[in-house]
N, CA, C and O atoms as CSV, one atom per row, in Angstrom:
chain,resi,resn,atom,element,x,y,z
A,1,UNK,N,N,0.810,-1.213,0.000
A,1,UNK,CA,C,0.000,0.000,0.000
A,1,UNK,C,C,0.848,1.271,0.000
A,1,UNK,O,O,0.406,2.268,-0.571
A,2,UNK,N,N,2.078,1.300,0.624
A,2,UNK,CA,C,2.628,2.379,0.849
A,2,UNK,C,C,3.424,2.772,-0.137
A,2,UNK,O,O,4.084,3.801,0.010
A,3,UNK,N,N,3.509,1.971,-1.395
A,3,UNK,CA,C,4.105,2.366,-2.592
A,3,UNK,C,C,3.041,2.735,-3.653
A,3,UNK,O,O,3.323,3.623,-4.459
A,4,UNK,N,N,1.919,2.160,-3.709
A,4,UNK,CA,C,0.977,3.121,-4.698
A,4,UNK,C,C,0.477,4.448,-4.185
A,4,UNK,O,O,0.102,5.360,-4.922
A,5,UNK,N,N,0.502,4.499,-2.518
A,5,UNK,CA,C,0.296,5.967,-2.244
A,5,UNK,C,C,1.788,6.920,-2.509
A,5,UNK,O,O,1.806,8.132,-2.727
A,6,UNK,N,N,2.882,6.091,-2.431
A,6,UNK,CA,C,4.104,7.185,-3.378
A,6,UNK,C,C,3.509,7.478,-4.494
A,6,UNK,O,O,3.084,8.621,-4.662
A,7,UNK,N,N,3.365,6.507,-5.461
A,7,UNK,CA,C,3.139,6.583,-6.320
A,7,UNK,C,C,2.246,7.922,-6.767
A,7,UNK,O,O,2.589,8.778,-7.582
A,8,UNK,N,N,1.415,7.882,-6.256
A,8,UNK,CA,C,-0.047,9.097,-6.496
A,8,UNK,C,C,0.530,10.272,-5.931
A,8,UNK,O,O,0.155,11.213,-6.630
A,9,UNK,N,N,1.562,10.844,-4.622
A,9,UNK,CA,C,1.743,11.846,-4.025
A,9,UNK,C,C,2.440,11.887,-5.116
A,9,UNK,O,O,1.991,12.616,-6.001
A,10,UNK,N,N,3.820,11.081,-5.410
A,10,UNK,CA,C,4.699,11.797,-6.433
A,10,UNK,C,C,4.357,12.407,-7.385
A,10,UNK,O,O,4.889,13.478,-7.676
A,11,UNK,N,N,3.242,11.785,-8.199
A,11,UNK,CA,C,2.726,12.769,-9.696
A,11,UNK,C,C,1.924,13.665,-8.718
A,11,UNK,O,O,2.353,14.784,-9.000
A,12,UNK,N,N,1.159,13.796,-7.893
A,12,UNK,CA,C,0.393,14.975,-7.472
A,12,UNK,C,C,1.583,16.155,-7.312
A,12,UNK,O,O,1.536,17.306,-7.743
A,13,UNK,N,N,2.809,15.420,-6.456
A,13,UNK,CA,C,3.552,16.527,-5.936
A,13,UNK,C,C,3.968,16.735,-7.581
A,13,UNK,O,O,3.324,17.733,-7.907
A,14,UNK,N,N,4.581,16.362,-8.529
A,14,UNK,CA,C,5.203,16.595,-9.670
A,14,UNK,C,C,6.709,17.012,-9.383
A,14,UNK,O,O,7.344,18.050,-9.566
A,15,UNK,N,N,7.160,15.150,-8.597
A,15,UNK,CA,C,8.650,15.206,-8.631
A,15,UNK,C,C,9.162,13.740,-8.682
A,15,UNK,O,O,8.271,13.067,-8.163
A,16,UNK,N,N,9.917,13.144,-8.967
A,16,UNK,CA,C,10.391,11.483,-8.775
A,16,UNK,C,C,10.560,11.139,-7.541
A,16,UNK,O,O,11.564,10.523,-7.186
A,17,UNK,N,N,9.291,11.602,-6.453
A,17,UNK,CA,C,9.852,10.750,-5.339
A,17,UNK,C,C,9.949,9.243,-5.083
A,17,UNK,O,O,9.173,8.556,-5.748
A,18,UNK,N,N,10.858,8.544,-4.142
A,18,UNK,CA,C,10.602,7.207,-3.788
A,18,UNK,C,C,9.903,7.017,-2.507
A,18,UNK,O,O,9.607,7.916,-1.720
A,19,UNK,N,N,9.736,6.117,-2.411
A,19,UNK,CA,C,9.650,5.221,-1.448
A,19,UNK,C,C,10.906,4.404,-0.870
A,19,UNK,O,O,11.485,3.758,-1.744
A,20,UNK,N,N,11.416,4.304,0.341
A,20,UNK,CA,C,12.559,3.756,0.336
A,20,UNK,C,C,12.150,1.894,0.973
A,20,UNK,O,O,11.251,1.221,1.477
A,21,UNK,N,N,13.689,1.815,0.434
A,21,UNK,CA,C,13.442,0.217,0.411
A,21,UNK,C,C,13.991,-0.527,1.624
A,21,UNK,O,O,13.963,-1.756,1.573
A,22,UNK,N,N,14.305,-0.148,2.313
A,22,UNK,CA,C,15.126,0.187,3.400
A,22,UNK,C,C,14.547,0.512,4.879
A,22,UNK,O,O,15.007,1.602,5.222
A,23,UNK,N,N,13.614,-0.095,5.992
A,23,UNK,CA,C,12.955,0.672,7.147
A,23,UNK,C,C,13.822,-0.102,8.214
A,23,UNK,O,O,13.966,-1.318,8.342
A,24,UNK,N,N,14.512,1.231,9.152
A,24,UNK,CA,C,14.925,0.390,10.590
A,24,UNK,C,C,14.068,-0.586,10.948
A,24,UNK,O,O,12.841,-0.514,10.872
A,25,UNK,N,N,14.854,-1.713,11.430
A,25,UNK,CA,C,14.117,-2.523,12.772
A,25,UNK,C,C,13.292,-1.879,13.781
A,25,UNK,O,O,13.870,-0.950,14.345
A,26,UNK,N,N,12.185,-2.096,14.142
A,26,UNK,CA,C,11.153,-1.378,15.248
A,26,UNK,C,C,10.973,0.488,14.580
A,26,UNK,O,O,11.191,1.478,15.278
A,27,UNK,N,N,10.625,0.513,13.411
A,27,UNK,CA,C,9.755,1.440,13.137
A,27,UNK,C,C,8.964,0.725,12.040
A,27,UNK,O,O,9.092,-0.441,11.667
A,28,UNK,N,N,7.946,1.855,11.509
A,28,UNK,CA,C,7.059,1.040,10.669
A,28,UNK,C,C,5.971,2.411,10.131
A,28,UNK,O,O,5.461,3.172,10.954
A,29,UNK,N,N,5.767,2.530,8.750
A,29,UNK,CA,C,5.296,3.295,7.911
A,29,UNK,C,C,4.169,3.890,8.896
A,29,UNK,O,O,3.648,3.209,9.779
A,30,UNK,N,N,3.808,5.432,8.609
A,30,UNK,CA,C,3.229,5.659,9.555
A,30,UNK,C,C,2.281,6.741,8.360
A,30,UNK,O,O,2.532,7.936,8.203
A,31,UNK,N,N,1.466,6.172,7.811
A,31,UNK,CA,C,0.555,7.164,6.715
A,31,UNK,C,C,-0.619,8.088,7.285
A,31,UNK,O,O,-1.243,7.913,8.332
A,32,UNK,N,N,-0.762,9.051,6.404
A,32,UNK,CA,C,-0.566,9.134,5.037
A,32,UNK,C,C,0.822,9.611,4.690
A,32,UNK,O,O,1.712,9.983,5.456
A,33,UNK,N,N,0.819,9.518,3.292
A,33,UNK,CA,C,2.014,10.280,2.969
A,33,UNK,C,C,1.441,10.902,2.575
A,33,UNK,O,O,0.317,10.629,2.155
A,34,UNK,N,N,2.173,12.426,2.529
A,34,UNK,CA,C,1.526,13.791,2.382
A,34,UNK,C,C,2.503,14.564,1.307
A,34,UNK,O,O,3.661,14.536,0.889
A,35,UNK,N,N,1.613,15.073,1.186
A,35,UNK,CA,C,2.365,16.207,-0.452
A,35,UNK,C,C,2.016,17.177,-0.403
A,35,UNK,O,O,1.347,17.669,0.506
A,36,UNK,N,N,2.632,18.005,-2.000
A,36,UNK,CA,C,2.387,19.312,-1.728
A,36,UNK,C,C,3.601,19.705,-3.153
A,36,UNK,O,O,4.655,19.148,-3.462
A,37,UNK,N,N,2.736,21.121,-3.886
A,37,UNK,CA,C,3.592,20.877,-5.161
A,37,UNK,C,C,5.069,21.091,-4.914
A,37,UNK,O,O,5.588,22.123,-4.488
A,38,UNK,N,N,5.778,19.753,-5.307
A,38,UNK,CA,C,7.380,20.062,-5.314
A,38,UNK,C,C,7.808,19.397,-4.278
A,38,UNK,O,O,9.012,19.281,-4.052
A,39,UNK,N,N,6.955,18.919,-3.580
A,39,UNK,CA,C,7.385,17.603,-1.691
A,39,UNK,C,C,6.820,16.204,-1.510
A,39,UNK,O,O,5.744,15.943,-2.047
A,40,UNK,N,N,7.249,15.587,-1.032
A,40,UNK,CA,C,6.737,14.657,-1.036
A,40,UNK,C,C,7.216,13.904,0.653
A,40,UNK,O,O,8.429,13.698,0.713
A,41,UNK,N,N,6.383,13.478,2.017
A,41,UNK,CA,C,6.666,13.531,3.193
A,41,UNK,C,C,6.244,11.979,3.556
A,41,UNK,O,O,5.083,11.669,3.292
A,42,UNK,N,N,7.056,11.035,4.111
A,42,UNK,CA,C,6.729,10.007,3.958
A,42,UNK,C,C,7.477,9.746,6.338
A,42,UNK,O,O,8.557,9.870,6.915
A,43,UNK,N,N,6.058,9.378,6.751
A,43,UNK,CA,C,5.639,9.075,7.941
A,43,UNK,C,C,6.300,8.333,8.649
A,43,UNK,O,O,5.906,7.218,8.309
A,44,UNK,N,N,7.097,8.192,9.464
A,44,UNK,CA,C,7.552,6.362,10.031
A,44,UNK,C,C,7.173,6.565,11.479
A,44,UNK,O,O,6.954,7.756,11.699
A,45,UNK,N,N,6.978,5.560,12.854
A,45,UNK,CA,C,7.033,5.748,13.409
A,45,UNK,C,C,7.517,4.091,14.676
A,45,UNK,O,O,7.328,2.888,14.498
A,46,UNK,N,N,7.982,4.645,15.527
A,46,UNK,CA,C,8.207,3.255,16.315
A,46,UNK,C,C,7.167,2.648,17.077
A,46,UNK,O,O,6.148,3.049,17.639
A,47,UNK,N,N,7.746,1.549,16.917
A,47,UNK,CA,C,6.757,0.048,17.373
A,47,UNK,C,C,6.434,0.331,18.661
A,47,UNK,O,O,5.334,0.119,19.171
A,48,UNK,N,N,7.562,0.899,19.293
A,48,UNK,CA,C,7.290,0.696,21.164
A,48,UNK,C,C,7.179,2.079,21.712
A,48,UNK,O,O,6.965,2.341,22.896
A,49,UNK,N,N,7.263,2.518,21.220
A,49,UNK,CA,C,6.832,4.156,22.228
A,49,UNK,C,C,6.813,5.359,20.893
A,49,UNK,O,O,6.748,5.015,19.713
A,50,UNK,N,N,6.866,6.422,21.231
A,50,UNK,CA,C,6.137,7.998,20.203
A,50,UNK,C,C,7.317,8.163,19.241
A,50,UNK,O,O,7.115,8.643,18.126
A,51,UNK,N,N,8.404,7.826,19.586
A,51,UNK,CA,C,9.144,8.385,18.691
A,51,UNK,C,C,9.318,8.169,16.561
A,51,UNK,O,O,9.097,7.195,15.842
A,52,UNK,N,N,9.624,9.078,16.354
A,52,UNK,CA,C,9.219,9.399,14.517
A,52,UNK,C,C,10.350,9.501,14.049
A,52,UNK,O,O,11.450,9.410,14.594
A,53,UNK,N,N,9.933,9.780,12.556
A,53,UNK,CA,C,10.959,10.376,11.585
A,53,UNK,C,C,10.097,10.187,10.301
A,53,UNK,O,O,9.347,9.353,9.794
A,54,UNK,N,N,10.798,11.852,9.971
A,54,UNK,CA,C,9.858,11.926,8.354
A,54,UNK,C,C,10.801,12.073,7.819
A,54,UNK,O,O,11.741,12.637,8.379
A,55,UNK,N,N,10.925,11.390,5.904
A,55,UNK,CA,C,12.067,11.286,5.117
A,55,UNK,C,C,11.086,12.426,3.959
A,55,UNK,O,O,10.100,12.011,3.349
A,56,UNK,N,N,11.577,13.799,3.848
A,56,UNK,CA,C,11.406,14.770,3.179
A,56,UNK,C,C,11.938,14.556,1.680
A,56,UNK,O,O,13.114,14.261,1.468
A,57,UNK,N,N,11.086,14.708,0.753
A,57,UNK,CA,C,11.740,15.127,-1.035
A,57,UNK,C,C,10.607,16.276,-1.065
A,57,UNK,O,O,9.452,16.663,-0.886
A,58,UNK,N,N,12.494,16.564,-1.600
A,58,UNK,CA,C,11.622,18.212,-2.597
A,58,UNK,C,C,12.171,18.570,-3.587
A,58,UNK,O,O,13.313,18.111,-3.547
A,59,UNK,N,N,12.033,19.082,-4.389
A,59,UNK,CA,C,12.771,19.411,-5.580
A,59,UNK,C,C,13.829,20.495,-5.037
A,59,UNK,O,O,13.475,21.283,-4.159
A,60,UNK,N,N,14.996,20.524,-5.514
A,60,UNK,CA,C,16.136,21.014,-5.394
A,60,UNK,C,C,16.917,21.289,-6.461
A,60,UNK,O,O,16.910,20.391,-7.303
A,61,UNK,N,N,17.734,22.432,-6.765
A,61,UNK,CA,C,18.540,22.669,-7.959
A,61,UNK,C,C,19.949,22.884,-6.957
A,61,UNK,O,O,20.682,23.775,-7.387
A,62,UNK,N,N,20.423,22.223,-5.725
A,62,UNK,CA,C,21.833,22.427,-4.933
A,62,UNK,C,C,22.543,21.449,-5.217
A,62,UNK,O,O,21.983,20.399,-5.531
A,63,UNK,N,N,23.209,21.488,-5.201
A,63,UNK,CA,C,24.534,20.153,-4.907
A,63,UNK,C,C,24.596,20.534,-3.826
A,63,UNK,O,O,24.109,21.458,-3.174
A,64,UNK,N,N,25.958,18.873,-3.500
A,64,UNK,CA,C,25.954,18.667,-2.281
A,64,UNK,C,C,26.378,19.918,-1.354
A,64,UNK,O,O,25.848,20.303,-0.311
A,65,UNK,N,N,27.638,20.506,-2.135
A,65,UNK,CA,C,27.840,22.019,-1.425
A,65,UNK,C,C,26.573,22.619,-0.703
A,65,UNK,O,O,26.273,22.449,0.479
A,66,UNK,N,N,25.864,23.383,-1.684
A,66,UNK,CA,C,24.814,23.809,-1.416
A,66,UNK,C,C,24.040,23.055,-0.237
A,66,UNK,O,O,23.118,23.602,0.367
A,67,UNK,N,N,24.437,21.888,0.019
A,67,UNK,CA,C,23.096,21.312,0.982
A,67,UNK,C,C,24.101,21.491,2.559
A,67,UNK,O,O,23.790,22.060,3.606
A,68,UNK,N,N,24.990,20.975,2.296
A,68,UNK,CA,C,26.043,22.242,3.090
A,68,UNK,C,C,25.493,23.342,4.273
A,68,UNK,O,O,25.123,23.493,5.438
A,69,UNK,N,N,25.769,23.993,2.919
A,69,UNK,CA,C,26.056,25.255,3.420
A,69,UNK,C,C,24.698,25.768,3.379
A,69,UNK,O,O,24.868,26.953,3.667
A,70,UNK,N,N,23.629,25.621,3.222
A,70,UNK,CA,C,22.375,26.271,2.908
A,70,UNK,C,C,21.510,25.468,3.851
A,70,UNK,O,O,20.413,26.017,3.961
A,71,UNK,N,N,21.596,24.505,4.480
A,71,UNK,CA,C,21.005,23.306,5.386
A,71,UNK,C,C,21.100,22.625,6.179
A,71,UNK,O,O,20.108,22.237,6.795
A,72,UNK,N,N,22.234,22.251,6.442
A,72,UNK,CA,C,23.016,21.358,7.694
A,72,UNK,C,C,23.715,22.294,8.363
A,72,UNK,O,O,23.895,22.240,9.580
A,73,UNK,N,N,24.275,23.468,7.403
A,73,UNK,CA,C,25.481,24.137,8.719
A,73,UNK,C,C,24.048,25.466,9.900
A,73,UNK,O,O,24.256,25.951,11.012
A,74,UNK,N,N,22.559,25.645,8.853
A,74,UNK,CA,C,22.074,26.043,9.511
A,74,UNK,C,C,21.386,25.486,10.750
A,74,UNK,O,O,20.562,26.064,11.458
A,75,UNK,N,N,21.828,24.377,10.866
A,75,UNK,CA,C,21.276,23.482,11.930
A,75,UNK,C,C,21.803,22.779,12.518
A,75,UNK,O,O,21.187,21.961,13.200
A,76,UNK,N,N,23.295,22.827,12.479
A,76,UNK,CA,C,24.312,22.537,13.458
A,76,UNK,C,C,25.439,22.036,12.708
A,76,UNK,O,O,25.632,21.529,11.603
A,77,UNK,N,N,26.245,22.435,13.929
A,77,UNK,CA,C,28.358,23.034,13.502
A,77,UNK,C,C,28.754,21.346,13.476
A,77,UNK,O,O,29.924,21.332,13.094
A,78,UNK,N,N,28.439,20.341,13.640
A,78,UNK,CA,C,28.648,19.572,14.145
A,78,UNK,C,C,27.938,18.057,13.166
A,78,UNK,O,O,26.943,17.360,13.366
A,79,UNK,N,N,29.026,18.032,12.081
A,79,UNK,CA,C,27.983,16.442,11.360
A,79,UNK,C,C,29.412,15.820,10.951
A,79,UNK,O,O,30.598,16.079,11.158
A,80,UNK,N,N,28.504,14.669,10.121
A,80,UNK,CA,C,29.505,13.862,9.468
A,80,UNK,C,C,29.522,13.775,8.125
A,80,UNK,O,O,28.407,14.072,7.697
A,81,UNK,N,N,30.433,13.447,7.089
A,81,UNK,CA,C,29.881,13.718,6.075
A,81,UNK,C,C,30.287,11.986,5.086
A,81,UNK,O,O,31.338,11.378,5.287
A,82,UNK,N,N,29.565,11.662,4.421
A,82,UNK,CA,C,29.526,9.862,4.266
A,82,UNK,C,C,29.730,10.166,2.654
A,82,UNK,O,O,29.335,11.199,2.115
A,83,UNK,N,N,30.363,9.168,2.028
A,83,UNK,CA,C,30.274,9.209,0.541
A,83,UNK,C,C,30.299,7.547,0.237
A,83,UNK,O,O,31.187,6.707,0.383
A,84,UNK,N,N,28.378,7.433,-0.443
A,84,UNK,CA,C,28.180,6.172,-0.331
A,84,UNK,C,C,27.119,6.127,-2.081
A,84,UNK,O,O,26.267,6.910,-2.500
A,85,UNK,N,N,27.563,5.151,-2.547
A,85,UNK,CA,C,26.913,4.834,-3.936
A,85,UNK,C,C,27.068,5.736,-4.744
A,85,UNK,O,O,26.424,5.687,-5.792
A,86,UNK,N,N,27.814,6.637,-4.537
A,86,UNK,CA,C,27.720,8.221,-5.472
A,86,UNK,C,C,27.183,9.267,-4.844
A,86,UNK,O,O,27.014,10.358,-5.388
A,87,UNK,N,N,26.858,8.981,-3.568
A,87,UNK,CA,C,25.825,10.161,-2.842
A,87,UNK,C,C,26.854,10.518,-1.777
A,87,UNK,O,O,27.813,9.820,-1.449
A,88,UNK,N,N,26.520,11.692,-1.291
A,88,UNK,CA,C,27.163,12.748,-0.476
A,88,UNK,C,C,25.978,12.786,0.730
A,88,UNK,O,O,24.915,13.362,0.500
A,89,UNK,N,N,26.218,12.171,1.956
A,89,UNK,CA,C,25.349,12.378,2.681
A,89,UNK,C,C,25.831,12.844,3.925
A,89,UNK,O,O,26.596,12.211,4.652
A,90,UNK,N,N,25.337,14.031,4.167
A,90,UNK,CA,C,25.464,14.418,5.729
A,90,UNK,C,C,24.738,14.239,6.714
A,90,UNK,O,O,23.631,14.772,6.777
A,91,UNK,N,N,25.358,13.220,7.964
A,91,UNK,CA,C,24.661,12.903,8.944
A,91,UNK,C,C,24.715,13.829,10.362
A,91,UNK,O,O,25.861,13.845,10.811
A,92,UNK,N,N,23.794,14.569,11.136
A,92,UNK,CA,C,23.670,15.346,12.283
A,92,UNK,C,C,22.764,15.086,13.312
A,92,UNK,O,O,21.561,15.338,13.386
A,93,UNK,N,N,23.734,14.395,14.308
A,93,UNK,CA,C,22.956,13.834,14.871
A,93,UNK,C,C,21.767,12.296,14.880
A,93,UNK,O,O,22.211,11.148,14.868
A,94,UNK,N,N,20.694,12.531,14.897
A,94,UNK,CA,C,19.411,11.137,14.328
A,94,UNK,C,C,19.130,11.523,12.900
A,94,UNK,O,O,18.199,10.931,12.355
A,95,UNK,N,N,19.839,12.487,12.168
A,95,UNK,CA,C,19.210,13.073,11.277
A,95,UNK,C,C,20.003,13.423,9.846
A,95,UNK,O,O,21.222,13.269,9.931
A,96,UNK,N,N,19.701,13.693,9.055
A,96,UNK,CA,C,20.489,13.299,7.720
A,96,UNK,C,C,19.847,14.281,6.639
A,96,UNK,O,O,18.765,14.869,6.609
A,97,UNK,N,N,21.099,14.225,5.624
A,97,UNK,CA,C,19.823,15.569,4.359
A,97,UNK,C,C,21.155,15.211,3.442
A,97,UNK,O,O,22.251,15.176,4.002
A,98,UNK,N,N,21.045,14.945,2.020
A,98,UNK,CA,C,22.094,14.732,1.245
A,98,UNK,C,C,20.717,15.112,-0.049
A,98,UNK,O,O,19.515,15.267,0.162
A,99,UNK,N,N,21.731,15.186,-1.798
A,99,UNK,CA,C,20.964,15.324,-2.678
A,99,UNK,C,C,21.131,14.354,-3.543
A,99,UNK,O,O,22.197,13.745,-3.625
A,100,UNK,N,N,19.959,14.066,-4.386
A,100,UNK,CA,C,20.413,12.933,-5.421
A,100,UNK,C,C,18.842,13.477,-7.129
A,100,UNK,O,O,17.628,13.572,-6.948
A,101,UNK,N,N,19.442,13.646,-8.212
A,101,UNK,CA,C,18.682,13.894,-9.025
A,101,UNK,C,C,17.557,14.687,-9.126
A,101,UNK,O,O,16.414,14.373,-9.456
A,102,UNK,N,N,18.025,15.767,-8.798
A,102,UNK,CA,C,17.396,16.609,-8.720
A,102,UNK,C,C,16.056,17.282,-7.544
A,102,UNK,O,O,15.101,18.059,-7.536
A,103,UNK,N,N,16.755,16.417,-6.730
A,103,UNK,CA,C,15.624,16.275,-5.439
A,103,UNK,C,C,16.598,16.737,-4.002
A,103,UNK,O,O,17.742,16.420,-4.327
A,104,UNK,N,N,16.645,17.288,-2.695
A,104,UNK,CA,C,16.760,17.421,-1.652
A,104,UNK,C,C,16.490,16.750,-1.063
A,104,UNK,O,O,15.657,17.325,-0.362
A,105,UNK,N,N,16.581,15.531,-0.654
A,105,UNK,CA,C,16.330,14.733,1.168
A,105,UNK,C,C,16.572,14.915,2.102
A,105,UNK,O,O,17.669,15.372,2.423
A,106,UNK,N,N,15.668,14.640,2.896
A,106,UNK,CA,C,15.877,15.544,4.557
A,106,UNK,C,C,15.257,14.542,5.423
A,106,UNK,O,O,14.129,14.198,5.072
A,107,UNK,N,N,15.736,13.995,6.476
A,107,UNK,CA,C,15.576,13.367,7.484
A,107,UNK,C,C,15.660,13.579,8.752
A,107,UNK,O,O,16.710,13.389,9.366
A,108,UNK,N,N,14.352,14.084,9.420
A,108,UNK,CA,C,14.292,14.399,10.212
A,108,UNK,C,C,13.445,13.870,11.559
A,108,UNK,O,O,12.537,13.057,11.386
A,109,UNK,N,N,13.771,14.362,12.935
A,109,UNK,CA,C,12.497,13.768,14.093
A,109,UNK,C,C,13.308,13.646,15.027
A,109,UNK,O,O,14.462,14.064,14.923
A,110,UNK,N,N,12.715,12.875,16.429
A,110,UNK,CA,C,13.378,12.423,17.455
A,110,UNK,C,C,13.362,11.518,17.266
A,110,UNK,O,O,13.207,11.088,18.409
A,111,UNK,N,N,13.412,10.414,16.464
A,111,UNK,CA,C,13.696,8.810,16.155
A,111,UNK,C,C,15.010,8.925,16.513
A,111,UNK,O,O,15.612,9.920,16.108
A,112,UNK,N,N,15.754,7.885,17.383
A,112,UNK,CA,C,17.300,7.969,18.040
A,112,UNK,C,C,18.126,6.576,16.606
A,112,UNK,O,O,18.524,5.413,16.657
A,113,UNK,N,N,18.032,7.373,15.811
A,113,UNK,CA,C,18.590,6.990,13.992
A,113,UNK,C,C,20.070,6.196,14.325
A,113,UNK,O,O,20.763,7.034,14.902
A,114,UNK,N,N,20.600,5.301,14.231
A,114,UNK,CA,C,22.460,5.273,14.533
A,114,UNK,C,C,22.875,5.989,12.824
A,114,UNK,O,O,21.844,6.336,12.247
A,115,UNK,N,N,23.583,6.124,12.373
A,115,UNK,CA,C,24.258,6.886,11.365
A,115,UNK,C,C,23.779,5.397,10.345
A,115,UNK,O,O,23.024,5.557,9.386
A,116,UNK,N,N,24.266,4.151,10.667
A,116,UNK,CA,C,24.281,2.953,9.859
A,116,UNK,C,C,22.911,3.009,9.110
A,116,UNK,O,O,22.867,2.720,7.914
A,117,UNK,N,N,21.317,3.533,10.096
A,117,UNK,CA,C,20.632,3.253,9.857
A,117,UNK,C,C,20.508,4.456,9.109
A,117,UNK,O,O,20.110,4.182,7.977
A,118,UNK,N,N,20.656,5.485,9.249
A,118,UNK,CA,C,20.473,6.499,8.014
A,118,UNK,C,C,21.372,6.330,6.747
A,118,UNK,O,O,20.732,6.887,5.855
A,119,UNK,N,N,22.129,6.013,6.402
A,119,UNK,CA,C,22.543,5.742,5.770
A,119,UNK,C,C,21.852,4.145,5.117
A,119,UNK,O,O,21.718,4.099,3.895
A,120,UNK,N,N,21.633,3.488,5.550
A,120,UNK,CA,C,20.904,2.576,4.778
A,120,UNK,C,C,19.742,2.996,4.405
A,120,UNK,O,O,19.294,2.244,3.539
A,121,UNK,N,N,18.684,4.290,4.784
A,121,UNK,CA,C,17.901,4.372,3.891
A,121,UNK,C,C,18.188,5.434,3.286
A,121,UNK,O,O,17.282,5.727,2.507
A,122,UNK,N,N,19.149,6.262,3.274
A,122,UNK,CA,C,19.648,7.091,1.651
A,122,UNK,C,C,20.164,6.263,0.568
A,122,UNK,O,O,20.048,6.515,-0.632
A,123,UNK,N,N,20.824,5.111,1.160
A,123,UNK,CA,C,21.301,4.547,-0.191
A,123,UNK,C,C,20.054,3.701,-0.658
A,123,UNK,O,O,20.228,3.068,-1.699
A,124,UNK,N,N,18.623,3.577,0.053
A,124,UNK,CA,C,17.857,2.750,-0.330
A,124,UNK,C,C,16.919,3.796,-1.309
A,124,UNK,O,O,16.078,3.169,-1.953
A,125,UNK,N,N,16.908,5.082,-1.510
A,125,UNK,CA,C,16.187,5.585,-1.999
A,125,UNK,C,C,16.121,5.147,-3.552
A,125,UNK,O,O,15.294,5.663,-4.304
């Protein structure tokens, strides 16, 4: 189910979002997925208590620079920066934002993320 509702947000939003292929252990799709022209916001949430995380697409014309310096450094001095499948991903904290084809990803919430697990769902996008 949670890939034909990509499916429909993405042409509503009018961008190539995915669906990732990729969900930590003890979270689990948390719908709807929600849109909006140019976004596309996809829900997760954990099995055992409140904690979330939403994996953000939006259309973007930055490179990785740009996501940099325009996004991560505004939200803290303090990340890592991963170079995995061709992608440039910066991890801060539970939280992550790298670019790939013309899109911005952003990962965000109080979900307590380890880096391994963000990174397995950027490269799953």
């Amino acid at each position: 189910l949670p890939n034909i509702s990509m499916r429909v947000a993405a042409v509503r939003a009018g961008i190539a979002a995915n669906y990732p292929n990729y969900s930590p252990d003890g979270y689990h799709f948390s719908g709807p997925i929600t849109y909006k022209p140019g976004e596309v916001n996809i829900g997760f949430k954990s099995n055992t208590n409140q904690k979330n995380f939403t994996i953000k697409q939006q259309a973007s014309s930055w490179d990785s620079k740009a996501v940099l310096d325009n996004y991560v450094s505004k939200k803290t001095g303090t990340y890592v920066t991963y170079q995995e499948r061709g992608l440039t991903i910066y991890s801060f904290g539970d939280q992550a934002a790298w670019v790939n084809g013309g899109l911005l990803y952003t990962i965000d919430g109080d979900a307590p993320l380890s880096s391994e697990q963000l990174l397995n769902i950027a490269t799953s996008m």
